[in-house]
C-alpha positions as CSV (number, residue, x, y, z in Angstrom):
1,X,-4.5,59.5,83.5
2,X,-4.1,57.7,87.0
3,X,-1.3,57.3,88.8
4,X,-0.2,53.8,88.0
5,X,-0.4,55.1,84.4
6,X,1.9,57.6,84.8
7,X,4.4,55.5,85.9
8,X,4.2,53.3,83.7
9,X,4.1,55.0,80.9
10,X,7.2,56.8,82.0
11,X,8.7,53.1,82.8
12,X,7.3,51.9,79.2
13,X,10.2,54.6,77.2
14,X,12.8,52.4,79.2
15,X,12.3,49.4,77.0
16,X,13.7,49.3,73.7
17,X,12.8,47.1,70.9
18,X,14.1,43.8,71.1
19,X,14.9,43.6,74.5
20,X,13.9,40.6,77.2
21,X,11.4,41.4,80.4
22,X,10.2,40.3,82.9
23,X,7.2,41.1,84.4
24,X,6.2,40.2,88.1
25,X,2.6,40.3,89.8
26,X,0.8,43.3,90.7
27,X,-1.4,46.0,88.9
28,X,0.8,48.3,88.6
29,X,3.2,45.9,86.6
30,X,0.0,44.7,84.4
31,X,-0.8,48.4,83.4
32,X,2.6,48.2,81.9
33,X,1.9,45.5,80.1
34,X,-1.0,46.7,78.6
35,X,1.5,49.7,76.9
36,X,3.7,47.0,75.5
37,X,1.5,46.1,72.2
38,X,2.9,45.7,68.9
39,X,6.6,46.5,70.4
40,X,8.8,43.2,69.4
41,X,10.0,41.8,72.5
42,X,10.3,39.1,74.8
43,X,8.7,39.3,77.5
44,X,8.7,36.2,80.6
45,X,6.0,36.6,83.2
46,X,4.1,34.6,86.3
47,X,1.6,37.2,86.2
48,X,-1.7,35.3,84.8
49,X,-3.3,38.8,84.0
50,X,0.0,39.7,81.6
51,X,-0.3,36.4,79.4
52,X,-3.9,37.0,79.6
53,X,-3.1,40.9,77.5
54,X,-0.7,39.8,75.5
55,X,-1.3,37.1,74.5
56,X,-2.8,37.5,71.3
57,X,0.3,39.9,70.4
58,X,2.2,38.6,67.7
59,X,5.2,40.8,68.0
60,X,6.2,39.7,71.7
61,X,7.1,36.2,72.5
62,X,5.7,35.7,75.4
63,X,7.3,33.3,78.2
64,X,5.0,31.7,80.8
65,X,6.7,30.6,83.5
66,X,5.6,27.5,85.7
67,X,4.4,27.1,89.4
68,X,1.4,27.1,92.1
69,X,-1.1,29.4,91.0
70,X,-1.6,31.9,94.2
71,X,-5.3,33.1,93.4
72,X,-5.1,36.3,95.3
73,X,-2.5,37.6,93.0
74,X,-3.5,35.7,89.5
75,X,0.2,34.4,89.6
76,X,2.5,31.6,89.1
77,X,4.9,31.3,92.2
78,X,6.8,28.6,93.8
79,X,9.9,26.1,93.1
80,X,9.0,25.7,89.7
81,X,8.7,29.5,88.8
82,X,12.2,29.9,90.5
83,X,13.8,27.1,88.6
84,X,12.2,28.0,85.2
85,X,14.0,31.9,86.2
86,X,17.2,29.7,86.7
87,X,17.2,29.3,82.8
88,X,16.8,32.7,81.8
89,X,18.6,36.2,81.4
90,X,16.4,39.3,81.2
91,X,17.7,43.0,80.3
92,X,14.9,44.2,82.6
93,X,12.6,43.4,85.6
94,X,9.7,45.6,86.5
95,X,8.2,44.6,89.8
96,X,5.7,46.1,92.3
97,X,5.8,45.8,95.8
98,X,3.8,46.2,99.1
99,X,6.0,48.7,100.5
100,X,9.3,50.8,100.8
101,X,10.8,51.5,103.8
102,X,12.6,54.8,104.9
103,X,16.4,52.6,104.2
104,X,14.9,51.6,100.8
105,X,13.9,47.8,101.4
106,X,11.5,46.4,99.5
107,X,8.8,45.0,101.4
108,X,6.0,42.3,100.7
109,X,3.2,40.6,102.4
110,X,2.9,37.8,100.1
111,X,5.8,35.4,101.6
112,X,4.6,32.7,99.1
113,X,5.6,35.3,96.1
114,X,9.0,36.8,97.7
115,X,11.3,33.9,96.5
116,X,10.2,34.4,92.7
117,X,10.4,37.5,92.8
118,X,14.0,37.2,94.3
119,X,14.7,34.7,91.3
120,X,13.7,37.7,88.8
121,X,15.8,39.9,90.0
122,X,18.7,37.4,89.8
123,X,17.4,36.5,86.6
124,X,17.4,40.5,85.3
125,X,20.3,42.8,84.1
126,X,18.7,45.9,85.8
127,X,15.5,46.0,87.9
128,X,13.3,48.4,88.2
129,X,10.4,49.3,90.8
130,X,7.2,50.7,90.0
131,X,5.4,52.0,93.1
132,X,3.3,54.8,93.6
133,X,2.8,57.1,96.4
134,X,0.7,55.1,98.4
135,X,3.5,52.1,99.0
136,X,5.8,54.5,101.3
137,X,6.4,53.2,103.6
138,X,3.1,50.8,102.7
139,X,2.8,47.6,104.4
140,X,5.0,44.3,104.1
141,X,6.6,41.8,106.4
142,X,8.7,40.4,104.2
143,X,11.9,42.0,102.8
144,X,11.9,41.2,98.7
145,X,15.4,43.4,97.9
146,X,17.2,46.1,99.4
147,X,18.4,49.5,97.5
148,X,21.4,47.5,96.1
149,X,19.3,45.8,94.0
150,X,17.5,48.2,92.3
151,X,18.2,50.0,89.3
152,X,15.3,52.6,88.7
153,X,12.3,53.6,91.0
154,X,9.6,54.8,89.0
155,X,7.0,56.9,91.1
156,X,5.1,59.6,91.8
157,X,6.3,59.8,95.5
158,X,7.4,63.3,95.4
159,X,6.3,63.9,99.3
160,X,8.9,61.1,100.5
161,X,11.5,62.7,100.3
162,X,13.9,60.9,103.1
163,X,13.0,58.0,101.4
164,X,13.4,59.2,97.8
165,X,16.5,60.7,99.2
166,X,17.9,57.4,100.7
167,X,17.4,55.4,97.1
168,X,19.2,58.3,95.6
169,X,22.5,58.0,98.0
170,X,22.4,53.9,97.7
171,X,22.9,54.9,93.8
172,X,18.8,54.0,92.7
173,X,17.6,56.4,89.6
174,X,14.5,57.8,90.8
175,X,11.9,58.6,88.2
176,X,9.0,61.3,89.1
177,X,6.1,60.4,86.8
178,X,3.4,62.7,87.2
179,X,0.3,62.6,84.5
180,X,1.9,66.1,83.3
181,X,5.2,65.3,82.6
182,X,4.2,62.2,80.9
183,X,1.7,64.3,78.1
184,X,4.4,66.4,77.5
């Protein structure tokens, strides 16, 4: 089991039947999707390469929302993905990201895919990151959220620990996920 799997396997026993998501870009958050099948939710999405896995699921209703397609990513970004997020109320986001910095930000270095994602996590209840080691600090230009925002970091990142440690004190749950603990 990989990394990413981990993590989102441990982020995958957040999510109880019934419940709204949303899912952002990256291939972290697409792993995640791939553990969702046959589990009855909803679950609203830009990321191409989610609707793509699920779907075929009957169980999930499966929101696609609107926008430019930015190729690099296989997602839907732009006004139109913001406003479509204007419309809806999610108990959950799980979004990737470029980077975390020591303070906790955020980072990207997509700018075209930083206002959606900001949408979501207006649009979401709790939000929760899914980044593995190799995103701290990572790289990004472009602040998505701050530590306020978040709700949960899900990561293997155990040699961070300033980092880890400044998530803990701006009240973020961190999550270690390690292939291990998630066989248990």
């Amino acid at each position: 089991m990989t990394a990413k799997d981990a993590i989102t396997a441990q982020a995958a026993t957040m999510i109880e039947d019934g419940q709204s998501i949303i899912l952002d870009s990256g291939t972290t958050v697409y792993r995640l999707a791939r553990q969702l099948h046959g589990r009855r939710l909803t679950v609203i999405t830009n990321n191409l390469v989610v609707y793509e896995e699920l779907a075929e699921d009957d169980s999930i209703d499966l929101m696609l929302l609107g926008g430019m397609v930015i190729r690099e990513s296989r997602s839907l970004d732009g006004f139109m993905a913001e406003n479509n997020l204007r419309q809806v109320h999610a108990d959950w986001l799980f979004m990737g990201a470029c980077g975390v910095r020591p303070g906790g930000q955020v980072m990207d270095t997509t700018v075209a895919e930083v206002p959606a994602r900001r949408a979501m996590i207006a649009a979401s209840e709790k939000v929760v990151l899914l980044v593995d080691q190799g995103k701290f600090p990572g790289t990004g230009m472009v602040k998505i959220c701050g530590p306020e925002d978040l709700h949960t970091v899900v990561t293997n990142a155990s040699s961070d620990d300033a980092t880890l440690a400044a998530l803990k004190e701006a009240g973020v749950k961190v999550m270690l996920a390690t292939p291990a603990a998630v066989n248990d």
